[in-house]
C-alpha positions in Angstrom: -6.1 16.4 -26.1 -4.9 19.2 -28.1 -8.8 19.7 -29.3 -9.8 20.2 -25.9 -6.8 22.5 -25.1 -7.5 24.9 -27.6 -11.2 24.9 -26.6 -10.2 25.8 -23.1 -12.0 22.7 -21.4 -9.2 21.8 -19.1 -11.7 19.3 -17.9 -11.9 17.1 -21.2 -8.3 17.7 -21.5 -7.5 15.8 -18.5 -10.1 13.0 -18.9 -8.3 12.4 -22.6 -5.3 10.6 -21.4 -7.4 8.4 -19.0 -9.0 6.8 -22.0 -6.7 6.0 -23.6 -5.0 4.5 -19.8 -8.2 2.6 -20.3 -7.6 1.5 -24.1 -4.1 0.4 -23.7 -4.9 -1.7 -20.1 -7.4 -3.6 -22.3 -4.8 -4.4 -24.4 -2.7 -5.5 -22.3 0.2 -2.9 -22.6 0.1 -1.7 -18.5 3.1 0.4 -18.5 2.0 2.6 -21.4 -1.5 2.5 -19.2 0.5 3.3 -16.3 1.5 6.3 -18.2 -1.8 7.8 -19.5 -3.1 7.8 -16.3 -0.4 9.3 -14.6 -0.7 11.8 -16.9 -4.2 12.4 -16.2 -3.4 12.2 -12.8 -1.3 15.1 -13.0 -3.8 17.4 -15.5 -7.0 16.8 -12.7 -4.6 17.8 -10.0 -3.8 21.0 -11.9 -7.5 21.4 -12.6 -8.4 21.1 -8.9 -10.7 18.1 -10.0 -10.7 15.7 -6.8 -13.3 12.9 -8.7 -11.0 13.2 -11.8 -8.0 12.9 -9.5 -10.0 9.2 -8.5 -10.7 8.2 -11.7 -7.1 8.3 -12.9 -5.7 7.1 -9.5 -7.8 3.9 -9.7 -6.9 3.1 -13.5 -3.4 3.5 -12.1 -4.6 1.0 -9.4 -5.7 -1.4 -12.4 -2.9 -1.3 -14.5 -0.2 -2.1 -11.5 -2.9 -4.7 -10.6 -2.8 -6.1 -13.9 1.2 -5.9 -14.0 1.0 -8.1 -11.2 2.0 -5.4 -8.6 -1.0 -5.8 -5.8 0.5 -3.5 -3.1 0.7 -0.2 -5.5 -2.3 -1.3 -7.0 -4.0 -1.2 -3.5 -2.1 2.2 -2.4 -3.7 3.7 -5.7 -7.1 2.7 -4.8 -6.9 3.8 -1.6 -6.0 7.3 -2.7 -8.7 7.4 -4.7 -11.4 6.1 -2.2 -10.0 8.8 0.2 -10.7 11.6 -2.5 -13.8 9.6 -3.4 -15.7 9.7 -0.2 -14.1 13.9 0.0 -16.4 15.0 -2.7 -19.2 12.1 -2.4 -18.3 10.2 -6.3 -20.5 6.6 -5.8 -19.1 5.8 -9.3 -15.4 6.2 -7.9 -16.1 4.9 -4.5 -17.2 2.0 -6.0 -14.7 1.2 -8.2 -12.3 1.8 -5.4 -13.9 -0.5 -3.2 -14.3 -3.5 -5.7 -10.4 -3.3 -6.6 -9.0 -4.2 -3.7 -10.3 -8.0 -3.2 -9.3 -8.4 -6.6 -5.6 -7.4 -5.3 -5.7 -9.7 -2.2 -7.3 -12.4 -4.5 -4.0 -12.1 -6.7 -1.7 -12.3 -3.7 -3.4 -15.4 -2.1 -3.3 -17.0 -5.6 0.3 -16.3 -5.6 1.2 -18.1 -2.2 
């Protein structure tokens, strides 16, 4: 992150934490996940980057999905579908979209 800080490419610098959101879900550590993204999250909002702000609010989504917590998993996603359809992302849409049933999948497995 610092690379892209000293470059002046805010942009990079805020997609940076998002990976490695994306590297630590995959191994199973969702709190440190939780983390990255939030911080992410918080760069893109500085940067005024709306489909950044998506991308980061639905690997939030994922990681409190895969910690078991459906309901903020399905707040995140719905943030980021909002902000997704504002500025016309497919990609983020999508992935926004294809959450969700994953969440209520969870819950009616866990009734």
């Amino acid at each position: 992150m610092a690379l892209f800080r000293d470059a002046g490419c805010r942009p990079g610098g805020a997609f940076a934490p998002g990976y490695l959101g994306e590297l630590e879900l995959r191994q199973g550590r969702h709190v440190q996940a939780a983390g990255h993204f939030r911080q992410s999250l918080g760069l893109h909002r500085e940067a005024g980057n709306c489909s950044g702000q998506a991308a980061a609010l639905n690997g939030l989504g994922e990681a409190f999905l895969a910690a078991s917590q459906a309901g903020q998993a399905s707040a995140r996603h719905a943030a980021a579908l909002a902000l997704a359809l504002q500025v016309g992302d497919k990609h983020e849409e999508a992935r926004a979209r294809r959450v969700p049933v994953a969440a209520r999948r969870a819950c009616v497995a866990k009734t």
